[in-house]
C-alpha positions in Angstrom: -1.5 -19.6 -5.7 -1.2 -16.2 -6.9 -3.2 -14.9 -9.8 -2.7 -12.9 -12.4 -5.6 -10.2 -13.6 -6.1 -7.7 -16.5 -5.6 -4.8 -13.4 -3.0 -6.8 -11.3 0.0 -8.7 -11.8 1.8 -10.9 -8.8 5.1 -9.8 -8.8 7.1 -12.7 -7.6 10.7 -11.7 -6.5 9.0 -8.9 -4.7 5.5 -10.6 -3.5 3.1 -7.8 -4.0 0.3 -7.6 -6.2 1.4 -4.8 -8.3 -1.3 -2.9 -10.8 -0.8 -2.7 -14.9 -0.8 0.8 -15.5 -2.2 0.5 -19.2 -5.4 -0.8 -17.5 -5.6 1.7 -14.9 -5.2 4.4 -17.5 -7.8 2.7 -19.6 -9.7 2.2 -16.5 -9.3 5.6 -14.8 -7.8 7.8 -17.5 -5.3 8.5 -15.1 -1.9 7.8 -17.5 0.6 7.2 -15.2 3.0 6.3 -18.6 2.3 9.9 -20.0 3.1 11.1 -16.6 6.3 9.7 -15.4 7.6 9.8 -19.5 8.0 5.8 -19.7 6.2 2.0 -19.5 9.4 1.0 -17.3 8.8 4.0 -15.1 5.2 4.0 -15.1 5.5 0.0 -13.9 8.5 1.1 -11.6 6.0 3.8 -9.8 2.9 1.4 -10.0 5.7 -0.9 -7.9 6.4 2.1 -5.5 2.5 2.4 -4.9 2.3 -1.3 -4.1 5.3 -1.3 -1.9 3.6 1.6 0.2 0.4 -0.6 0.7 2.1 -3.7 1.8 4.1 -2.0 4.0 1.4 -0.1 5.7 -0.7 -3.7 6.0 3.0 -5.0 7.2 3.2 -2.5 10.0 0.1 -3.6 11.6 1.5 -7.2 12.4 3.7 -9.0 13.9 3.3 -12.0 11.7 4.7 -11.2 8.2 5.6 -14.2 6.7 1.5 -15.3 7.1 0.4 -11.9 6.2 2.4 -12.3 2.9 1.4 -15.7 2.2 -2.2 -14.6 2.7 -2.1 -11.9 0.7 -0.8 -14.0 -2.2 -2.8 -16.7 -1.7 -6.1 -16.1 -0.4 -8.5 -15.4 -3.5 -11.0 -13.3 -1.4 -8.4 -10.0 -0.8 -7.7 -9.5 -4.3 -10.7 -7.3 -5.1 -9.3 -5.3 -1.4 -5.8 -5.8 -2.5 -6.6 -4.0 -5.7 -9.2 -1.4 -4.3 -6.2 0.0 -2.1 -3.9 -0.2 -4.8 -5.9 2.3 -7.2 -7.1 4.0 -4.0 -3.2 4.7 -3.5 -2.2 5.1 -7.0 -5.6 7.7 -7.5 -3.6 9.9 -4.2 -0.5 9.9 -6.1 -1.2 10.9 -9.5 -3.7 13.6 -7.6 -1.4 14.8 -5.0 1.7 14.2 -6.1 3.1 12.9 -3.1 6.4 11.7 -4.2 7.4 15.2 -3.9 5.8 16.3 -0.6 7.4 13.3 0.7 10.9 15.0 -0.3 10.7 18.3 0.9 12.6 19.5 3.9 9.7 21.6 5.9 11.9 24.4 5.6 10.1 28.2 5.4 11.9 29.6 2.1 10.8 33.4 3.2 12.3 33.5 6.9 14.6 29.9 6.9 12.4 28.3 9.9 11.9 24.7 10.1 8.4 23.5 10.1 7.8 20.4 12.2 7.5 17.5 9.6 4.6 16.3 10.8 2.8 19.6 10.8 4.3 19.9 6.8 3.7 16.8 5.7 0.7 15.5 7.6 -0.3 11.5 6.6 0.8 11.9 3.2 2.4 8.4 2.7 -1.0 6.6 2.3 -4.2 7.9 0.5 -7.0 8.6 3.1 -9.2 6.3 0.9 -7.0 3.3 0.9 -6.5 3.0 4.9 -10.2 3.2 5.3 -10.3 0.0 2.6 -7.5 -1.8 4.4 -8.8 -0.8 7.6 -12.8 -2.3 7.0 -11.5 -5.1 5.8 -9.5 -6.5 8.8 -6.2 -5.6 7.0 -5.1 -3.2 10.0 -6.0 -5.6 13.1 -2.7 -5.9 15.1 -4.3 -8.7 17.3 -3.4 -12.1 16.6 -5.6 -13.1 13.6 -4.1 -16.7 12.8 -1.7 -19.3 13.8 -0.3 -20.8 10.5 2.9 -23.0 10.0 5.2 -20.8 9.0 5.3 -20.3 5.2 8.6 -19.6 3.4 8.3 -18.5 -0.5 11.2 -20.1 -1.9 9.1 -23.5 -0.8 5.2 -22.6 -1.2 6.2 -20.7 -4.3 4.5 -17.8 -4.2 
């Protein structure tokens, strides 16, 4: 079943580890409380970060509903889990990618658009935290495992 840590919390109606950000400012220094003005916020953003990571790890299967029960369950991804997670959150208190996400790619000085992808670049996941995901078999789209299909409002997790 899913475990609790001092650096991550299982977030059940949402089913993603999610990282405490008192212990990654006391871990890192990085405050993201001081920075987005709140706990709720800070926990609301550490939320954000985690729902960015799952759904990168999500796009690269076709089974879900094992992925996610995997990721609850299985005791050995928690260290990667939480690598990618402060990986991620590192990019976004560094980069500030909440904003870059938002911006329109237009030229203020002569009005042209700038392809998006050109503007933006990968700026949804950290660098860093694909390469985590990505070493440790995270990424494979192949077919990894044949499970019975697990459903969280039975296995609980």
């Amino acid at each position: 079943m899913p475990t609790d840590t001092n650096a991550m919390i299982y977030d059940y109606t949402h089913h993603k580890y999610v990282l405490d950000p008192i212990t990654f400012a006391t871990e890192t220094g990085m405050d993201f409380v001081a920075y987005e003005g709140s706990l709720t916020k800070a926990k609301d953003k550490m939320y954000q970060i985690a729902r960015t990571i799952y759904n990168h790890i999500y796009r690269h299967t076709h089974y879900r509903n094992q992925m996610e029960y995997w990721l609850a369950v299985e005791t050995t991804l928690r260290p990667i889990i939480q690598e990618a997670l402060e990986e991620q959150a590192r990019y976004e208190y560094q980069m500030n990618v909440e904003y870059l996400k938002l911006q329109s790619g237009v030229n203020p000085l002569n009005g042209t658009q700038i392809p998006l992808e050109r503007f933006r670049g990968a700026v949804v996941i950290s660098p860093d935290a694909q390469v985590v995901l990505a070493h440790n078999g995270l990424l494979y789209t192949g077919q990894r495992f044949l499970v019975e299909t697990h459903d969280y409002t039975v296995d609980g997790y």
